[in-house]
N, C-alpha and C positions, 0 to 999 in steps of 0.2 A: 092618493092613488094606492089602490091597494099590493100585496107582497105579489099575487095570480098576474097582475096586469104586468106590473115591474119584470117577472120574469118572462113573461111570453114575451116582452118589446127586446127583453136583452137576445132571446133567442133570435126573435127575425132579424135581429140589427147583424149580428153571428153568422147567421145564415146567407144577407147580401152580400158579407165583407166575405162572406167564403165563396160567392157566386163568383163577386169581382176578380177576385184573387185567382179564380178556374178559367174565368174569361180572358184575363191578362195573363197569365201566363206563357199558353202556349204563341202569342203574337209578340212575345218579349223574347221566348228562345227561341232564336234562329239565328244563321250564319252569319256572325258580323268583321269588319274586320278595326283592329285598334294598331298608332301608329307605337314603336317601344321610344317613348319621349313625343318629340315635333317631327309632323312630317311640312315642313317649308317647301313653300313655292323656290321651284329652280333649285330644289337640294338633294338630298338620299335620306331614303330613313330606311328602317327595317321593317317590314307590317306583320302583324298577327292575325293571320286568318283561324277565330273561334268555331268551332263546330261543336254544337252541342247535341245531345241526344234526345230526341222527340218520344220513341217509342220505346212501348215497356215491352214488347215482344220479339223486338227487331233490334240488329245494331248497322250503325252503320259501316260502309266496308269501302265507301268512294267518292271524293269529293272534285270538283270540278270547278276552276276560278277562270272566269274569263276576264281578260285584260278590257281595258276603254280602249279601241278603233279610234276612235275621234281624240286622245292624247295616249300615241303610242310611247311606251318608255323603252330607254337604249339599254337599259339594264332591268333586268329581272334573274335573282338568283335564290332559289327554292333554298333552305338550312334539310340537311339529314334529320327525319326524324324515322327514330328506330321502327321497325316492322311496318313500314310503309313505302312502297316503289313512287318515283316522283316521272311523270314523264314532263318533257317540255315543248307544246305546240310552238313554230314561229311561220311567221305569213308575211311575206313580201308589202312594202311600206307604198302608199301611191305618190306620196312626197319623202324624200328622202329627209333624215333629220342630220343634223350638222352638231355632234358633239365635240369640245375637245378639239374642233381643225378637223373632225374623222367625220366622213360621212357614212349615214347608217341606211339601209336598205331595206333590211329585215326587221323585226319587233317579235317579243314574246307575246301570244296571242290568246295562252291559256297553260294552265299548271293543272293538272291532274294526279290527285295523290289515290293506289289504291293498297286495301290492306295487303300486307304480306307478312303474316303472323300474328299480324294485330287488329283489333275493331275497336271503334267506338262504343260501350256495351250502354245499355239502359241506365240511366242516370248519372253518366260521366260526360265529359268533355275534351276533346283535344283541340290544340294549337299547330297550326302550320304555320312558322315563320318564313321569311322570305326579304329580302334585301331588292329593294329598288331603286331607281333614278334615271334620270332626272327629270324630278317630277316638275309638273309643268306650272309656268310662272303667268297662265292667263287662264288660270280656273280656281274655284273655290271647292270644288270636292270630285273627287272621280268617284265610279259606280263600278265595282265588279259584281259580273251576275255570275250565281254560284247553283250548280247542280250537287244536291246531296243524295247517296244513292246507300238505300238498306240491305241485308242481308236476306230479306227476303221481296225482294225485285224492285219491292216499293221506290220510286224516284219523285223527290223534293224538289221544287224546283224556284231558287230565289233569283227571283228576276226583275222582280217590281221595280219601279222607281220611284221616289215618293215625291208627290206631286200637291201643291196648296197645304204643305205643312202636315198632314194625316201621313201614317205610316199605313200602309197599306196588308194586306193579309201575308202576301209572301214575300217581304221586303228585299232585295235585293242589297249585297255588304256595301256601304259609304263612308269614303277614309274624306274626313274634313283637313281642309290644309290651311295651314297659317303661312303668317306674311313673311316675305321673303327675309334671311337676312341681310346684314351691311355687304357680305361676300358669298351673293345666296347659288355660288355655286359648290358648294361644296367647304367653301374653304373654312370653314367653321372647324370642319371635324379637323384640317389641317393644322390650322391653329393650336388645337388641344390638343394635336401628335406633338406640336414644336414645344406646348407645353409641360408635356409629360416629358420631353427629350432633355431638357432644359430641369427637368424635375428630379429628372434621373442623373444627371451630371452633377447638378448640387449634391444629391446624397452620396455618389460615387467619390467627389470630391472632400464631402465630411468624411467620410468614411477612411480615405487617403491619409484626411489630416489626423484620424485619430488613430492610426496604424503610427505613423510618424511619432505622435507623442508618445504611445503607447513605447515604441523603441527607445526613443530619448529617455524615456524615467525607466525604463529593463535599464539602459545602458548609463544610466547614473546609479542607479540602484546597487548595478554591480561591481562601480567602481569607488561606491561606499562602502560596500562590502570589503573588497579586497584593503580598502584603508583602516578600516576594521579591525580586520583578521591581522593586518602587518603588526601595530598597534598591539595588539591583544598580544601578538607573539613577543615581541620586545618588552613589555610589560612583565611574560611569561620569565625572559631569558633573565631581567634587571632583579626580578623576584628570587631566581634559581641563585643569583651571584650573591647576592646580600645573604641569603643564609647560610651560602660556602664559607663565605668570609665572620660571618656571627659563629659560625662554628668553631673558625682557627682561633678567635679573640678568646672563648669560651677554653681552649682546649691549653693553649699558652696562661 
């Protein structure tokens, strides 16, 4: 084969992986959301709603998460993030949910972030955290569908759901959820309080003990010391007498 064929084949071969690469792209960035660790059935986690930037002309300035209706959660609590107002939809439950002995009523039904000194600008990304629970223990993934709205009017709209394994053009965010654990209400994260409490009293406790020692060898130290010094001075005074007296032998 000659060097002409060799390089035209390397061009086109260059050319599809740069198609692919322009084709996948924009169906790869959209609004997804990720859990910070495991989000467990019947537990809390935190989620990460990503919002990435699509356009090179535009930023975005408003995003819009809607909660799953069909597994309402008793908790939903937005985290501050700087130069953005967070508002919080909630809508009356048709079945009440029973957390905790507490019956619940109401549900978060949607989190609306919009800019307030800040954008999303062309080629960046931001994160909207957000603390939930209790997520529910007879599903394998919830769906929030998420409106992304630009700075100039443009409105995104991820709502898909994806269906026979394809992800679809405007995907809608899918937090997958793992298996319950042994105490999958929560008490997990209890556990690692008693064991950080428990963590903290040991070191508090080292610490006690080496204040202690650290006294005991100050307060032996010093009472070497003064044995010392007594010592030293009597030594002083036995020295002073013997040449008094070497003196008078001398002088007689």
């Amino acid at each position: 084969m000659s060097a002409t064929n060799v390089s035209r084949i390397a061009i086109a071969a260059g050319v599809a992986a740069s198609t692919v690469l322009l084709l996948a792209g924009p169906a790869a960035a959209h609004v997804s959301v990720q859990p910070q660790g495991e989000a467990a059935k019947g537990g809390y986690a935190t989620l990460n709603f990503k919002v990435p930037n699509e356009r090179d002309q535009a930023s975005t300035v408003k995003l819009e998460v809607n909660f799953p209706a069909d597994h309402p959660l008793s908790s939903v609590t937005p985290e501050a993030v700087p130069g953005w107002k967070i508002a919080i939809t909630k809508g009356k439950l048709d079945k009440p949910l029973e957390v905790h002995g507490r019956k619940i009523t109401e549900a978060v039904t949607k989190v609306t972030w919009t800019a307030d000194g800040s954008k999303i600008a062309p080629g960046y990304f931001q994160q909207f955290p957000v603390s939930v629970g209790q997520l529910p223990e007879d599903a394998d993934q919830l769906v929030f569908k998420a409106i992304q709205t630009y700075d100039n009017k443009e409105v995104v709209r991820w709502i898909e759901e994806p269906k026979g394994g394809e992800e679809p053009d405007s995907p809608a965010p899918v937090l997958k959820l793992t298996a319950a654990t042994e105490d999958h209400h929560g008490g997990g994260a209890a556990a690692q309080g008693d064991d950080d409490h428990q963590a903290d009293d040991k070191a508090a406790s080292a610490e006690g003990d080496k204040k202690e020692t650290h006294a005991a060898s100050s307060s032996s130290s010093d009472t070497t010391a003064r044995t010392l010094g007594i010592i030293g001075i009597l030594i002083g005074i036995a020295g002073v007498a013997f040449g008094v007296l070497a003196g008078r032998r001398r002088t007689a």
